[in-house]
C-alpha positions in Angstrom: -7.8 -24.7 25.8 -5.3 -24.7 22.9 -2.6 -21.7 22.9 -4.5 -20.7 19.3 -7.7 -19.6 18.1 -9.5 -20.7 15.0 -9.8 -16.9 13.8 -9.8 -17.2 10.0 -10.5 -19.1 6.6 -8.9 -18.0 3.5 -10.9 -18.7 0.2 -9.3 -18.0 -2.8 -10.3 -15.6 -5.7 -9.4 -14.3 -8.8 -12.0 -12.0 -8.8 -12.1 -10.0 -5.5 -15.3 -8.0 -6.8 -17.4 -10.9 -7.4 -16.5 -12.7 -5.1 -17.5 -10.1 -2.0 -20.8 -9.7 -4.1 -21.3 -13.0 -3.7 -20.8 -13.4 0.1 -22.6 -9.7 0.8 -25.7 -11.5 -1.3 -25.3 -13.9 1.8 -25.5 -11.3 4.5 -21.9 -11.1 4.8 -20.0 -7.8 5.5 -17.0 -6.2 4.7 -15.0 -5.2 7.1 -11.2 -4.5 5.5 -10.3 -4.4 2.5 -7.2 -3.9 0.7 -7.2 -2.7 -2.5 -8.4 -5.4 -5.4 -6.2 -8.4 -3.7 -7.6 -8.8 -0.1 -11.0 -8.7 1.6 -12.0 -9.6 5.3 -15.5 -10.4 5.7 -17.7 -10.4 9.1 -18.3 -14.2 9.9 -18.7 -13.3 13.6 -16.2 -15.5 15.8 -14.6 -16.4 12.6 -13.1 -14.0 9.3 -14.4 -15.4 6.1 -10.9 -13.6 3.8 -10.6 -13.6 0.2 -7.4 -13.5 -1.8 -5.8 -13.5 -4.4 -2.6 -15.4 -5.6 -1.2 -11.9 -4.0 -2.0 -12.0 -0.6 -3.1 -15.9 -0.7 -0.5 -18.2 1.3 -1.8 -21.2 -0.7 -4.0 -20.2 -3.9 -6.7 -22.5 -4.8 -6.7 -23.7 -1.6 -8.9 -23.2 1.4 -6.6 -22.0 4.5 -7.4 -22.1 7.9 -5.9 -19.1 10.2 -4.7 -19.5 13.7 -4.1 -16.7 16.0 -1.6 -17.1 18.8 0.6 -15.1 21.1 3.7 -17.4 19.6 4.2 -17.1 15.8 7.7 -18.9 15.8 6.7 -21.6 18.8 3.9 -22.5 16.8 6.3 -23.4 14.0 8.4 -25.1 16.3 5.4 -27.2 17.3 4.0 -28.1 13.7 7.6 -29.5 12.7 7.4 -31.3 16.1 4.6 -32.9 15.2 5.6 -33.9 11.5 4.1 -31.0 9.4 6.4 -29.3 7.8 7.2 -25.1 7.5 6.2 -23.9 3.8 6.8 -20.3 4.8 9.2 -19.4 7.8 7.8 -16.9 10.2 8.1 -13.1 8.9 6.5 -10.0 9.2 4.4 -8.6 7.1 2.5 -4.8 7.0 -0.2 -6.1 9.7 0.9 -9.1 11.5 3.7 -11.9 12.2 3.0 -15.1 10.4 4.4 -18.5 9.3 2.3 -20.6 6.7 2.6 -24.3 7.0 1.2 -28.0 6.3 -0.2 -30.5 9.0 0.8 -34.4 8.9 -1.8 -34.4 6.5 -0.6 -32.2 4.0 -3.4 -29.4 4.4 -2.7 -25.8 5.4 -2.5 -23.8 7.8 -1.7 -19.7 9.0 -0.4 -19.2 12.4 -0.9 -15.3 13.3 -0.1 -12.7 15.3 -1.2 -8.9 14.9 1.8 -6.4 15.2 1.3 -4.1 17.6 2.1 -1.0 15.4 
């Protein structure tokens, strides 16, 4: 098994109300929210988030997050492998991160929660 989990997509919005009206009409819940920019939603083994251009590492673009144990090895790796870094690792309120692209060109979140 990989040294990351598949934990999160990021949608992009630039409405966060409508948009979690949307997904709750689905059956979706919320389960975080912060403020009018961010919005975790329940999608059982994986959190369906919406963002906006504030708290969206890529806006108008789907984002996959990865958890691991290894923000700044997983950056390592992803350059290894010919992706390239878009955002170095750095800490924000909740959790370590690095934003990058695959050899492909789409992105990605690498993750760790802070233990605060």
């Amino acid at each position: 098994m990989a040294d990351y989990q598949i934990r999160q997509i990021v949608l992009s919005t630039e409405d966060l109300d409508a948009s979690i009206q949307f997904y709750e009409s689905l059956g979706f819940s919320v389960k975080f929210r912060d403020g009018s920019h961010y919005a975790a939603l329940d999608g059982g083994a994986v959190t369906i988030s919406l963002a906006t251009p504030i708290d969206h590492p890529m806006p108008g673009r789907a984002v996959l997050g990865l958890r691991t144990e290894d923000v700044d090895g997983a950056a390592k790796a992803v350059e290894a492998a010919g992706g390239a870094i878009v955002k170095a690792p750095y800490d924000d309120a909740h959790e370590r991160r690095t934003t990058v692209y695959d050899n492909q060109g789409n992105c990605l979140v690498f993750y760790q929660p802070l233990g605060r």
